[in-house]
N, C-alpha and C positions, 0 to 999 in steps of 0.2 A: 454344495448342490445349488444349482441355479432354481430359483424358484418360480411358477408359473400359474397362472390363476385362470381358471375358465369366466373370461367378464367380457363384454362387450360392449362399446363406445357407448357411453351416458349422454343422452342429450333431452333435458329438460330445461323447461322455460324460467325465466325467471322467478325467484321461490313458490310459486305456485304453479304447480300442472296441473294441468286439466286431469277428470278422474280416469278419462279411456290411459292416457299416457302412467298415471298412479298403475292401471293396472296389467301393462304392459310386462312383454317378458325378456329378458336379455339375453341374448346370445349370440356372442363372437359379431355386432355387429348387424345382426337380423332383430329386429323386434316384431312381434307379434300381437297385434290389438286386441285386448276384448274387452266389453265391459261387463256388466257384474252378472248378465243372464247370456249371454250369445257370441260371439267371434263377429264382430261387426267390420273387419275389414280385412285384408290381404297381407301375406310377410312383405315386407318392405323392409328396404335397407335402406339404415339412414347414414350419412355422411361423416365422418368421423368428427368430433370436435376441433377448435383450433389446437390447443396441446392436448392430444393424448395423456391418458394417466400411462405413466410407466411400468411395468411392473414392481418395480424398485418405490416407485413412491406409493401404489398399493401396499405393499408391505409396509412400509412404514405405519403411514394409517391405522392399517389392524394391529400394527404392532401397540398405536399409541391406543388401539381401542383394547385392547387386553388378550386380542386372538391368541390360542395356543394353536401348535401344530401348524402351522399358515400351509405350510406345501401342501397341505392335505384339503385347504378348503377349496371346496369348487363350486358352492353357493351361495356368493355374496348375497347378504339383503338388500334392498331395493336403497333402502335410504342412505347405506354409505356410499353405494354406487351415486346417489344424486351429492351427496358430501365430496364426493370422487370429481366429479364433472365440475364441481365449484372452483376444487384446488386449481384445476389443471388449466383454470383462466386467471390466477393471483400471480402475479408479481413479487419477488421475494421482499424488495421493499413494501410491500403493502401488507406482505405476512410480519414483517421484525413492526412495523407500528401496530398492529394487533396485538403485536406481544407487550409493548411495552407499559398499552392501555391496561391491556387485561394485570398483568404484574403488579401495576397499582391497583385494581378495584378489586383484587381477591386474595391481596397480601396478606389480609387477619380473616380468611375465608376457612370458617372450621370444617364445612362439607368437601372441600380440594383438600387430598393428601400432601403432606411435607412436598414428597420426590414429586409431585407434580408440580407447584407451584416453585421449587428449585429448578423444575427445568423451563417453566416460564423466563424466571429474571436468567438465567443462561442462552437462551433461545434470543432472548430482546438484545441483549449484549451483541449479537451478529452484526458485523458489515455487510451488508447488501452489495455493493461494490467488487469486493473480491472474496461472496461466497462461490465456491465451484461447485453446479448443477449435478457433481457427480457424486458427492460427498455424502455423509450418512448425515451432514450438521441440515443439508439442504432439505432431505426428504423429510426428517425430522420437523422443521419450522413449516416447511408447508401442511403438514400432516396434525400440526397442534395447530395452527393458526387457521386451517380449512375447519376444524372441528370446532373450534371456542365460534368462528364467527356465522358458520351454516349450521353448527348445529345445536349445542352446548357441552359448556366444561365437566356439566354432571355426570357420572357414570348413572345415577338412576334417573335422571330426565331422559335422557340417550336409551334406555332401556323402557322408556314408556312412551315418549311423545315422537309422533312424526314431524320433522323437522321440515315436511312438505304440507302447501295447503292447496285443497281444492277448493276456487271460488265458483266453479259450479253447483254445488250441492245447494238442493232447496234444506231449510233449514225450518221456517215459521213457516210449518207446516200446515192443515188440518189434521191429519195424521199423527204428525207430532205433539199437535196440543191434548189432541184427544185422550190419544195414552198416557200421556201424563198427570191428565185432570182425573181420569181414573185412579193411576195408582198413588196418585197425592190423596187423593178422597181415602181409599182404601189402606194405605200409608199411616198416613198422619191419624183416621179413625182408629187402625187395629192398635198404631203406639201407644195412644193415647189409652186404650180402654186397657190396654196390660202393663200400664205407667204406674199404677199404684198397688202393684200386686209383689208379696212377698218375692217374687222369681220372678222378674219382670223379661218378657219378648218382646222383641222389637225388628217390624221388617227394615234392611238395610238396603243401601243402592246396591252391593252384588248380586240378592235376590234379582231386586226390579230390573235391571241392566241382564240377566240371565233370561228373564221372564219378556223384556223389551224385546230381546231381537227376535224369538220367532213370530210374536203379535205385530211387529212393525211389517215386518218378509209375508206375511200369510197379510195381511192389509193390503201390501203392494200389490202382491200377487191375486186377492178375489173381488176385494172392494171392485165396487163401478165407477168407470170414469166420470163421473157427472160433478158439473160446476154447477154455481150459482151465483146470478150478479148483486153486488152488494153495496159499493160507493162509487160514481165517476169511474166508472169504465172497468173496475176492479172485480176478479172472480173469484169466489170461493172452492175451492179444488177438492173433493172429497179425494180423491186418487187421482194421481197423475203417472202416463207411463214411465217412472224411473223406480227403479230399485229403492227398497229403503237405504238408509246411507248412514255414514258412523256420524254425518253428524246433525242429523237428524236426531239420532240415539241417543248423542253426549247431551242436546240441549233436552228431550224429555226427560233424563237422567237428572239431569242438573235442577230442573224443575221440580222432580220429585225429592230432591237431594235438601231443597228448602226447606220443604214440607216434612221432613222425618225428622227433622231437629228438634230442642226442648220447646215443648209450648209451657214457659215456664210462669205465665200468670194463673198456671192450674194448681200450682200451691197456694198461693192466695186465695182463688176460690174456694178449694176443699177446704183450706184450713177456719176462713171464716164459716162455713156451711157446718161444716161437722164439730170443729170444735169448738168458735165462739157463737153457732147457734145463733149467727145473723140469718136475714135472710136477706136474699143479693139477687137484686133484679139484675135481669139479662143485659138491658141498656149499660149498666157497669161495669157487666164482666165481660161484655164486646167492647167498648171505647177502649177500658183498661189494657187490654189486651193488644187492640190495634195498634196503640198509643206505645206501647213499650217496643214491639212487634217493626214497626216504620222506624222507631229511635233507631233501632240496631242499624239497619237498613238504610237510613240516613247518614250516620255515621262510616258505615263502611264504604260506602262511593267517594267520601273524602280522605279515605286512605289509599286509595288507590296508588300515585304515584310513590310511595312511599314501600308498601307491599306485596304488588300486583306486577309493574311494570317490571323493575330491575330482577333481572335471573337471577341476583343473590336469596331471593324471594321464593325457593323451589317449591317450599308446602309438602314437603315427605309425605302428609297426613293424606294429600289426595291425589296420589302415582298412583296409589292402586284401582283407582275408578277410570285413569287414564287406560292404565296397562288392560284393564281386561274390555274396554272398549276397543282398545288395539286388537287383541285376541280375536273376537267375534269378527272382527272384519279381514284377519290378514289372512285366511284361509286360504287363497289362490295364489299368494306373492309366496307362503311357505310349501307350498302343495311340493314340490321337488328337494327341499332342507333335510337335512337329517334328523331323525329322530321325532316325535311327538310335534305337531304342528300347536300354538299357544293355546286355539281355542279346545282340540282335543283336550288338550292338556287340564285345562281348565276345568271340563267336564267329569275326568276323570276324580280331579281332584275334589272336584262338588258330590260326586257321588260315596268317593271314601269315606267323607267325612260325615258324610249324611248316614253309613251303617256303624263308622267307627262311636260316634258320638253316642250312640244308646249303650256303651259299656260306663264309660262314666257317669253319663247320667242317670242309669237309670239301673242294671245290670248288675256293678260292679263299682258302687260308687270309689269306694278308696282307693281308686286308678286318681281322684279326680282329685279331692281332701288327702293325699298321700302320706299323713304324718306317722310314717312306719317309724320312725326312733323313739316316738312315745307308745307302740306297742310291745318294744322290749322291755318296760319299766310302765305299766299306763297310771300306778298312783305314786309314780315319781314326781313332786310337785317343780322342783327345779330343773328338770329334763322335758314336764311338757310347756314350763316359760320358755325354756332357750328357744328349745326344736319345733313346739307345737302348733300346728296352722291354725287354731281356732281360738287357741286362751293365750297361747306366746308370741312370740318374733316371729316365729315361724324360719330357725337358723336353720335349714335343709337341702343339703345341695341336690337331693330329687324330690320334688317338694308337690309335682303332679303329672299328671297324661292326659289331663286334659285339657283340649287347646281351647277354651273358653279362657279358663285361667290363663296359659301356654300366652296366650296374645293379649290378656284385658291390657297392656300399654302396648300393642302393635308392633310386636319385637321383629318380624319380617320390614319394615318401610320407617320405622325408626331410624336414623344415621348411629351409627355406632357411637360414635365422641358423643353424644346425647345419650343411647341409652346407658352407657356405663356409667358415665358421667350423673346418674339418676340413681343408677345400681351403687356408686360411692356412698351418694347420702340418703340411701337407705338403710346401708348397715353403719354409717351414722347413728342414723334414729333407733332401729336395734340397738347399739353398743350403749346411749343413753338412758334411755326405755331401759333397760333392764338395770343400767347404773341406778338410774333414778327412785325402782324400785325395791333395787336390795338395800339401799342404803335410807328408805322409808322417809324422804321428801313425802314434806306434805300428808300426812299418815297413809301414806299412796298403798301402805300395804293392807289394809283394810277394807281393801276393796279388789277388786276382778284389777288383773295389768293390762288388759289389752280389753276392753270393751269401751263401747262408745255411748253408752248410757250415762245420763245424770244419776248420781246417787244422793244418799243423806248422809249422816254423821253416824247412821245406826248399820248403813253397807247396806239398804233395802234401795229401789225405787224408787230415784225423787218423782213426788206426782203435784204437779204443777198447780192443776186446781187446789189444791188443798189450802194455798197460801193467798189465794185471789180472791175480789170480792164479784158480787154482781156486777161490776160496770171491767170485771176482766184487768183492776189493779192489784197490785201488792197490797193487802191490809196486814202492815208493820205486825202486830199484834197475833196473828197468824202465825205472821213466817219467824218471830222468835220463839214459840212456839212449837217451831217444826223443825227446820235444820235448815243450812246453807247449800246450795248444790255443789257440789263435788264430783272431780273429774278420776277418772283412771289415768293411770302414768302415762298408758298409750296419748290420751285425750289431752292431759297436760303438755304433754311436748308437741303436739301436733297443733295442736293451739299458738302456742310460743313460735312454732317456725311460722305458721300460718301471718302471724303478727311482725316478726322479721321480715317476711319474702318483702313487704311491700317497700319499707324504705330500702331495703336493698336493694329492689330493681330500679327506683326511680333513682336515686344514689351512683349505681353501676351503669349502665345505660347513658345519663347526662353528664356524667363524666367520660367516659371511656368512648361514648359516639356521641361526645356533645355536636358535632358540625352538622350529623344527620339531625338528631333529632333538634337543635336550633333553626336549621333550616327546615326542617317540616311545620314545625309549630309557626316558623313565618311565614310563610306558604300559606300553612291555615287562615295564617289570622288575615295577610292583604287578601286571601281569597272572599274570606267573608265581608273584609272592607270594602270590596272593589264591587262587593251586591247591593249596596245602598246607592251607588252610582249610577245614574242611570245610562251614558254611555256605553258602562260594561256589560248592559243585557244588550243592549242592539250588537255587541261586538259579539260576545256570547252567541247571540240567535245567528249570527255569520256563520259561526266556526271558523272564523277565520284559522288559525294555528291547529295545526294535531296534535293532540297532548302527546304522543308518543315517540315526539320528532327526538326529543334529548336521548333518546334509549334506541342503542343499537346491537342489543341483541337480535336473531335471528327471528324469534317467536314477536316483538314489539315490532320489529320492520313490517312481516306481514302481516298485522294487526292495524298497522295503518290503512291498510286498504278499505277498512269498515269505519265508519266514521263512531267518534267515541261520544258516551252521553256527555252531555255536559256538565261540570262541576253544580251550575245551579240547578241540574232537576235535582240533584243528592240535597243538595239547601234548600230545596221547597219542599223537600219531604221530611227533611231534619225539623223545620219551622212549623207542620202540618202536626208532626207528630208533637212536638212541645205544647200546640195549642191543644191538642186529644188530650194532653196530659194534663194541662192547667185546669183543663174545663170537667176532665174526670173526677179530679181531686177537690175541685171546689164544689161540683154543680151536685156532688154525691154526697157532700159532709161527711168528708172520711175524718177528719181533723187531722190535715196532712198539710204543714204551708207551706205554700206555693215556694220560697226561697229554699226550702229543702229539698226540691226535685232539682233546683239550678244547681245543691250544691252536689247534688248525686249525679247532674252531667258533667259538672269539673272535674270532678276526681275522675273519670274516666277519659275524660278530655285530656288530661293528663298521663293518665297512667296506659291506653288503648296503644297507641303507637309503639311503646315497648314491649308489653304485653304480645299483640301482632306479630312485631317483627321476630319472636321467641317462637311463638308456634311455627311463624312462615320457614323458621332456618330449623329447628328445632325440632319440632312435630311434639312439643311440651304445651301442656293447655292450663293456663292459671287465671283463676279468676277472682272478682273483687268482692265477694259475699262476706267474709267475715270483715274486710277491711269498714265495710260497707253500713255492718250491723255495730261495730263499736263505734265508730266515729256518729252514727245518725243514734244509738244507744247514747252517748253525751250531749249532743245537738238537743233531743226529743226524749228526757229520762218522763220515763212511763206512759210511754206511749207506744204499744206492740201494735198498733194497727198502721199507723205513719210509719213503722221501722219495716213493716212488711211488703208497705205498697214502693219505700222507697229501693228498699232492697231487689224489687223487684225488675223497678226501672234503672237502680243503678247495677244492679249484676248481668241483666239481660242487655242492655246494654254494650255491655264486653262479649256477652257468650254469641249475642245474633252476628254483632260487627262480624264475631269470629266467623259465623260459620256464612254469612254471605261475603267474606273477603274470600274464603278458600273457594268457592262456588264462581265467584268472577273470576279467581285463578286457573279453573278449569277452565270457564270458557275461555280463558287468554291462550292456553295452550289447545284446546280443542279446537281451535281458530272461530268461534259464534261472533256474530255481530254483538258489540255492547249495546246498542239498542234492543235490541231481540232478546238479550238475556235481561235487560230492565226492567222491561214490558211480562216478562214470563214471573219476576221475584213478584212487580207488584200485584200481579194478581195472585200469584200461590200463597201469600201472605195470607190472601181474605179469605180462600180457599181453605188452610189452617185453623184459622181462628173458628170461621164457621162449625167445620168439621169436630173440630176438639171441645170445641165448649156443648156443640151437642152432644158427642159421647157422655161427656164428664157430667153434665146435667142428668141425660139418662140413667149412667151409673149412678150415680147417686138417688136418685126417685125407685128405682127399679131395682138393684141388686139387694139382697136379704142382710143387716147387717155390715154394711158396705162401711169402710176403716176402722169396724169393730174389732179386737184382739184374737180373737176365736171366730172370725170369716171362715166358713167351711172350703171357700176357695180360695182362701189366700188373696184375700185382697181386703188387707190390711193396711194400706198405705202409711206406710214406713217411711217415706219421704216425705209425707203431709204430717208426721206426728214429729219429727226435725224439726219442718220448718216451723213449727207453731211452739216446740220447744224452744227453739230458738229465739224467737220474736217473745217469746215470757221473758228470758232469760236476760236476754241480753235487752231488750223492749221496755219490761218492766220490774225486773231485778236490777238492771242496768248493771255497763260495763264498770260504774264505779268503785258499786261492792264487792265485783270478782277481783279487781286489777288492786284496790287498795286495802282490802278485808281477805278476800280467800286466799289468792293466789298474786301478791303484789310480784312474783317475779315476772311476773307479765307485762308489764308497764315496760320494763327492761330492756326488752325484748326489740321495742321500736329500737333503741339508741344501738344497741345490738347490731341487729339489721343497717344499719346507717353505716355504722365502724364500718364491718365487712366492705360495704360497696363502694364506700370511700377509700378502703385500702387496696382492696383490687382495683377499682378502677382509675386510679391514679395510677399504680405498679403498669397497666396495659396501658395507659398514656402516654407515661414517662418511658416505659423502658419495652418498647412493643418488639424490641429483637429478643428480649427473655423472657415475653411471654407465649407461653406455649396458647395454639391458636385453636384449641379445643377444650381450655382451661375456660370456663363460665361458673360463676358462684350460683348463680340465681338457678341454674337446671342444677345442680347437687342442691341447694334447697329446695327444688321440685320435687327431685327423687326422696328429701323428709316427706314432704308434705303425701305421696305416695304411701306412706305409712301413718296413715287416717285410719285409728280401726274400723273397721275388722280387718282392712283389707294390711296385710303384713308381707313378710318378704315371700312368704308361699306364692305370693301374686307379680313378684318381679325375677327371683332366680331362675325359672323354667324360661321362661321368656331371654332374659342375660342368656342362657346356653346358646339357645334359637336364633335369637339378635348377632352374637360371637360369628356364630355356622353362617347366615346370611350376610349379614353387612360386612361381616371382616373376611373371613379365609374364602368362601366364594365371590365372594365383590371382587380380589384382590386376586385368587388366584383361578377360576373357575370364571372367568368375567360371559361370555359367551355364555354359558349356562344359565350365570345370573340374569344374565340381562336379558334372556329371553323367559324364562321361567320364575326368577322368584317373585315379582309381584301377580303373575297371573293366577300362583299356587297362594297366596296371600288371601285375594280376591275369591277363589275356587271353597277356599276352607270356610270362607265367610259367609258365602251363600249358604254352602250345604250346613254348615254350624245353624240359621236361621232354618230354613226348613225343616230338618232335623228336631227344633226345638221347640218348634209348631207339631209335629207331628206326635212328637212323645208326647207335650202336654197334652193333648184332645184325648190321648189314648190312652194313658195309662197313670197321667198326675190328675188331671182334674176332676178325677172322685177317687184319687189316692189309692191306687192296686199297685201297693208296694210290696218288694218280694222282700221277705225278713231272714236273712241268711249272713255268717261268716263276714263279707264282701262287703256288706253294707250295714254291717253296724258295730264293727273293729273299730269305724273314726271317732265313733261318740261312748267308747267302752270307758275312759281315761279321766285325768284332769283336766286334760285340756279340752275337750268338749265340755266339760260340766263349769271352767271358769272359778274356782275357788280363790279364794284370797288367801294370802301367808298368814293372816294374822285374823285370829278370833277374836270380832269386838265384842260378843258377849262372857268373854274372859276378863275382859277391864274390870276394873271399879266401879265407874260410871255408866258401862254398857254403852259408851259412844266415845267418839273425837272429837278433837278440836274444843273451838269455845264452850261455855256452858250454856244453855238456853237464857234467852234474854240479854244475853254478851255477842251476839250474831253480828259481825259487821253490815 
C-alpha cells in the first residue's frame, strides 16, 4: 500500500522562527497565521521549498522516530515538519559526514541503543557517489542525519525540547522577575520551615510551573501597560502588549528552580544553636552561607563546557521541567492531534494524584508501607529481615502504591541502563546486608539489621553527650566508661560502599575517559592561568571568540546567538566566595584553618567533573559528605566544629555546582540568554539565603520545643540530630578509632574501591569492542549506596517495575505515546503528589486525627516495624559485646 501523509511544504527560517510562524498551521501548502490571542493575518500560500520532502523520505523519518501505523497518521507535529524542511535542503554527502562524526562521538554513548548506533557506523560506510535517491539506504541516512543534526539523537530530548527557537520572545522581563521573586520567597521559606520536620514537604518546580502559567496569562492579560524610565533612555515595562511566553516561564521557573534547592548551611546553624548551645550571630550565619552558596555557583560556570554544551550531557533529571513547560504552551499546535492534548493531559494527571494520594497517606496507609509477606507470619523474625520494609531488605516484588515511594529515585526520566544498573547493586547490598548479618560480623546481631542509629555495646542508644566534655570533646575517661558506637549491618555496608564509590570513581573515570577529563582539568587550569594576565581580561571583555563555536549540536548553534558569560565572571565569583570564606572562618574564631577550606576545594576540584558528568548522563546524584568527614576527621582529630563548617563548604560545594549546572542546562535548551540566566542565579542566591536563615531563626525563637524528640508537630529535626552525630562521631571520636578499633574492615574498603576501577577501567580501555556500553561500576555502586537505611529495596523495586513500563517497552515500542506523554505524566504526579501533601498535612496530620483501623496499623502489627535483634545481649555473660570497658579502642 502506497503511503500518504496529510503535510504541507515546511518553510522556516533558519533554526529560529519567528513566534507567529512557531504558531502557524499546515496544510497541503496553505498556512495560517495566528499568534497566541487573535488570527492576525490572511491564509496565504507559501512557495514550496527547493526539494520537497517526499513522501517516501517522510516515512522514513517517522520510521526513524519510532511511529507505529504511519499510514494512519495525518497530524504531523510541527517540529518534525521543521526537522522535514532541514533534510530536504542536505546533500547526501553532507548526511554520510554527520554520520561519521556522530559514530565516533557516541560509540561508548550508554543513552543510544545498540541497533541505533549499529546503524550509525552502517549509515557512514555509504558512498555518496553511487547512493540511488530511490533506495531505502538513501531515505534512511537522510532521515537519521536530518534528526542527529536539527534535532537530537535522544529519544527523550526529542520528546521534551523544541528543536526551534524564538528570538523574539521578551524574556527579562518585569513580569518575569516578579513572579519568580514571589515564588522563590515563598519556595525557599515554606521548604525551609518543613526542612526539619519528621515528614518533611517540599514545594517543587511542577507545582510553581502549574501555578506560573495562569499568574503569567492573567498578568498579560489585566496588568496596565505603564512604564517607567530608569537608565539612559531605558524603560521599565510593568506589561507589555504580548502574551506571556514559554520563555518567559522557563526563566521564572529556573529562577525559582535555585531557590528550592538545599540551603544546606541550615545544619550547621541548628546544629550549633540547639545542640552545641552556641550562640551564632547573624553576621555568621549570612557570610557562611553566602560564602558556600557563590562556591557552588562559581564552580559550576567552569563546568560548563564540559557538562552543559556537548548533547552527551542530556541531564535526565531536568526533561521533565522541559516536557511540561512544552505542555502548557503547545495547546494550539496539538488542538487537531489525536487523543489528549499534553497540557490536558497534565492536568488530569495533577488532579488523580492529588485524590489518589489521600489513600496512602492517610486512608489506607499499607497501600503505601505494603509489606504484605510479613503479615502471613508478622513474628516470623527471618521473613520480616528478608521481606520487611521497615526492619529488613525489604525483598518484595510489590513492595507499595504509593507513588511517593513508586518515584523517590524518578523511575519515569531515569534512562533505563542506569536505573537497573542501580536495581543490580541494590540487591547486592540486600544479598550482603543479610550475609553479613546471619553470619554475626561484628556482633552485627545484637543489634536492629536495618537501622541507621548509633548504638552501644548494651543494643541501647548511643547518646553522644554522655562521652563529651564542656568544651564539646571526648573526655577518654567517659567514653571507656561508656561503649564504642556501633553500627547496624545495614549502616556498616553502607558506610564501606560509601568509602569505595570515591576511589572508584576517581580510578574509573581517569582511566576509562582519561582524554576528557585531561583535557578538562587543562582547560581548567590555562583558564585560570590566562586570569593573572592581563591581556586576557581586555580579550575577555571583547568576546572576541563564542565559546560554543567547537559544539555543533542543534541546541549549541542556536545558542550562539546570545552572547555567553564569560569564564571570568564564574572566577570573580569563585574568588569572592573563597575570600567570604577565609574571612568567615577567621574573622568568627571558628577554629577552622584556613588551609583546610583549600583542601575541601581540591577534593572537589577533583572529584566535581566526574561526579557532573554521572548525574548529566545518569540522572545518579553522589556526593562528597562522608569522603569529606573522614579525610577532614584525620586532617582535624577533635575538632567537630572545623569538620562541620568544612563539610559544609566541601559537600555544598558538589551538591550547588549540581544543581546550577542542571539550571544552565535548562536554559541551554529552553534557549535564555546566559547573561539573563546569571543575572537571575546571582540574585536568587541572596534571595535564599535571606529568606531561609529568617525562617530557620524564627523557628527556632518561636516554635515550642523545636528539634526536641516529643515535638507535638513533628518537628524534630532528624537531619540536624545526623549531622551533629556525625560531626561527634567522626569530628571527635574521629575516623581512627572507627577505621582501626571498631570496624578496621573499613580502612579496606578505600583499596577495594581502587581495585574495581582500575580493573573496569582498563578492561573499557583496552578492550572497548567487549565492553558493553551500559556497563558502569560506579552507578551499581550507587544503586548500594541506595540502600542507606531505612530507605531499602521497598524504595527502588516499585519504581524498577515503572522505570521497565517507561523507559524500556514504551520508549521502544510505544514511542509516539511516550514521547508525547510520559514525562508530562511524570511532571503531572509531581505537582498533584505536592499539593496533595500540603493539603492533608494542614488538615488532618498537623494535630494528628488519625483513623485507627485494619488498614493502618497491619504495617506496624510485626517484627519488622518493632526492629528486634536476633540476639539477646542481656542473655550474655557480660550483658554486652565487644571489648571490656576500659579496653575501648
Amino acid at each position: 500500500m502506497e503511503k500518504r501523509f496529510e503535510r504541507g511544504h515546511v518553510h522556516v527560517e533558519e533554526e529560529g522562527a519567528s513566534s507567529i510562524e512557531k504558531e502557524s498551521k499546515f496544510n497541503n501548502g496553505v498556512v495560517e497565521y495566528y499568534d497566541d490571542k487573535k488570527e492576525v493575518g490572511t491564509i496565504e500560500t507559501i512557495q514550496p521549498i527547493s526539494n520537497e520532502v517526499s513522501d517516501e523520505q517522510m516515512a522514513a523519518l517517522l520510521k526513524k522516530l519510532g511511529y507505529d501505523h504511519m499510514e494512519n497518521i495525518t497530524n504531523i507535529p510541527v517540529e518534525i515538519q521543521y526537522v522535514a524542511s532541514k533534510i530536504a535542503l542536505m546533500t547526501p554527502k553532507e548526511a554520510i559526514e554527520i554520520m561519521k562524526e556522530s559514530a565516533v562521538y557516541h560509540k561508548d554513548d550508554p543513552n543510544i541503543p545498540k541497533e541505533e548506533l549499529d546503524e550509525y557506523f552502517r549509515l557512514s560506510e555509504l558512498d555518496s557517489s553511487i547512493l540511488n535517491p530511490h533506495e531505502q539506504d538513501y531515505f534512511d541516512l537522510m532521515a537519521m542525519a536530518g534528526l542527529l543534526y536539527w534535532h537530537s539523537p535522544y529519544r527523550a530530548v526529542r520528546a521534551c525540547v523544541d528543536p526551534r527557537d524564538d528570538t523574539e520572545c521578551s524574556i527579562e522581563t518585569f513580569r518575569s522577575y516578579t513572579l519568580a521573586l514571589i515564588w522563590a520567597i515563598i519556595g525557599s521559606g515554606f521548604n525551609e520551615f518543613f526542612a526539619h520536620r519528621l515528614l518533611t514537604i517540599s514545594i517543587n518546580s511542577a507545582m510553581v510551573q502549574m501555578l506560573l502559567f495562569p499568574m503569567g496569562n492573567l498578568w498579560a492579560k489585566f496588568m496596565p501597560y505603564w512604564s517607567f524610565p530608569v537608565w539612559k533612555g531605558k524603560r521599565l515595562h510593568i506589561n507589555f502588549p504580548e502574551p506571556w511566553n514559554s520563555k518567559e516561564q522557563m526563566f521564572s521557573t529556573i529562577l525559582f528552580s535555585i531557590c528550592s534547592g538545599t540551603f544546606y548551611t541550615h545544619y550547621n546553624i541548628l546544629t550549633q544553636r540547639m545542640y552545641y548551645h552556641e550562640r551564632v550571630s547573624f553576621g555568621y550565619q549570612f557570610f557562611l552561607s553566602i560564602g558556600v552558596q557563590y562556591l557552588g555557583l562559581g564552580f559550576a560556570g567552569s563546568l560548563r563546557r564540559f557538562v552543559i554544551y556537548p548533547s552527551k550531557a542530556i541531564w535526565p533529571s531536568q526533561l521533565q521541567t522541559m516536557a511540561l513547560n512544552k505542555a502548557l504552551f503547545s495547546r494550539r499546535e496539538e488542538k487537531n492531534s489525536k487523543g489528549f492534548t499534553r497540557q490536558t493531559f497534565f492536568f488530569i494527571c495533577t488532579a488523580f494524584i492529588f485524590f489518589y494520594q489521600w489513600i496512602p497517606s492517610y486512608l489506607f496507609q499499607a497501600v503505601s508501607t505494603f509489606n504484605w509477606m510479613t503479615w502471613i507470619k508478622p513474628d516470623n523474625f527471618n521473613l520480616a529481615m528478608v521481606t520487611g520494609s521497615m526492619g529488613g531488605v525489604g525483598l518484595n516484588p510489590i513492595a507499595s502504591f504509593d507513588w511517593n515511594v513508586i518515584n523517590n529515585y524518578y523511575c519515569l526520566i531515569t534512562p533505563f541502563f542506569s536505573y537497573m544498573s542501580q536495581m543490580i547493586g541494590a540487591l547486592i547490598a540486600a544479598i550482603c546486608v543479610l550475609a553479613m548479618y546471619y553470619s554475626n560480623q561484628f556482633n552485627c546481631q545484637y543489634l536492629p539489621m536495618f537501622s541507621n542509629s548509633l548504638f552501644t555495646n548494651r543494643g541501647e542508644p548511643f547518646e553522644i553527650d554522655v562521652i563529651l566534655n564542656k568544651k564539646y570533646e571526648v573526655d577518654n575517661k567517659k567514653y571507656q566508661n561508656y561503649s564504642p558506637p556501633y553500627y547496624s549491618a545495614g549502616n556498616i555496608f553502607c558506610y564501606g560502599a560509601f568509602i569505595a564509590s570515591y576511589p572508584l570513581l576517581f580510578a574509573y573515570y581517569f582511566i576509562s575517559e582519561w582524554k576528557i577529563m585531561y583535557g578538562a582539568f587543562r582547560e581548567w587550569a590555562l583558564a585560570i592561568w590566562a586570569l593573572t594576565k592581563k591581556h586576557t581580561w581586555v580579550q575577555a571583555w571583547k568576546d572576541e571568540a563564542h565559546a560554543l563555536e567547537d559544539f555543533q549540536d542543534p541546541h549549541s548553534r542556536m545558542m550562539r546567538r546570545y552572547k555567553e558569560v564569560p569564564d571570568w565572571w564564574y572566577y570573580l565569583v569563585l574568588v569572592g566566595a573563597v575570600a567570604v570564606g577565609i574571612g568567615t572562618v577567621e574573622g568568627y574564631h571558628t577554629n577552622t584553618p584556613v588551609w583546610s577550606l583549600f583542601m575541601s576545594i581540591g577534593l572537589n576540584a577533583a572529584f566535581l567533573i566526574p561526579i557532573t558528568i554521572l548525574e548529566a548522563t545518569s540522572a545518579l546524584q553522589m556526593g562528597l559528605n562522608v569522603l569529606i568527614e573522614v579525610i577532614m576527621g584525620y586532617a582535624l582529630p577533635g575538632n567537630p566544629h572545623a569538620l562541620m563548617i568544612i563539610k559544609a563548604f566541601g559537600y555544598n560545594i558538589d551538591g550547588q555546582a549540581d544543581s546550577y549546572v542542571g539550571n544552565l542546562k535548562l536554559g541551554h535548551y529552553a534557549k535564555i540568554p546566559p547573561k539573563a540566566l546569571f543575572r537571575g542565579q546571582m540574585l536568587m542566591i541572596l534571595v535564599q539565603t535571606f529568606v531561609c536563615l529568617g525562617v530557620l531563626n524564627w523557628s527556632i525563637s518561636n516554635i515550642k520545643d523545636y528539634c526536641q524528640p516529643h515535638q507535638e508537630s513533628k518537628f524534630t529535626c532528624p537531619d540536624a540530630v545526623t549531622y551533629y552525630n556525625s560531626s561527634v562521631l567522626w569530628g571527635a571520636i574521629g575516623p581512627k578509632r572507627i577505621f582501626e578499633g571498631v570496624y578496621p574492615i573499613m580502612k579496606w574498603c578505600w583499596l577495594i574501591g581502587a581495585v574495581v576501577g582500575v580493573v573496569f577501567g582498563i578492561y573499557k580501555l583496552v578492550l572497548p569492542r567487549f565492553y558493553p556500553v551500559w556497563l558502569n561500576p560506579v552507578i551499581i555502586v550507587g544503586g548500594m549506596l541506595n540502600m542507606a537505611p531505612p530507605y531499602n529495596l521497598t524504595y527502588m523495586t516499585p519504581g524498577a517495575i515503572a522505570n521497565f513500563f517507561s523507559q524500556f517497552y514504551m520508549r521502544k515500542y510505544r514511542v509516539r505515546l511516550w514521547e508525547k506523554y510520559n514525562y508530562v505524566l511524570s511532571a503531572g504526579f509531581s505537582a498533584g503528589l505536592v499539593v496533595s501533601s500540603i493539603i492533608i498535612f494542614f488538615s488532618v496530620q498537623y494535630k494528628d486525627k488519625s483513623i485507627n483501623w485494619w488498614g493502618n496499623d497491619v504495617i506496624n502489627a510485626g517484627i519488622d516495624a518493632a526492629g528486634s535483634a536476633k540476639r539477646n545481649i542481656t542473655a550474655t555473660s557480660k550483658g554486652y559485646f565487644g571489648p571490656d570497658p576500659g579496653n575501648f579502642p
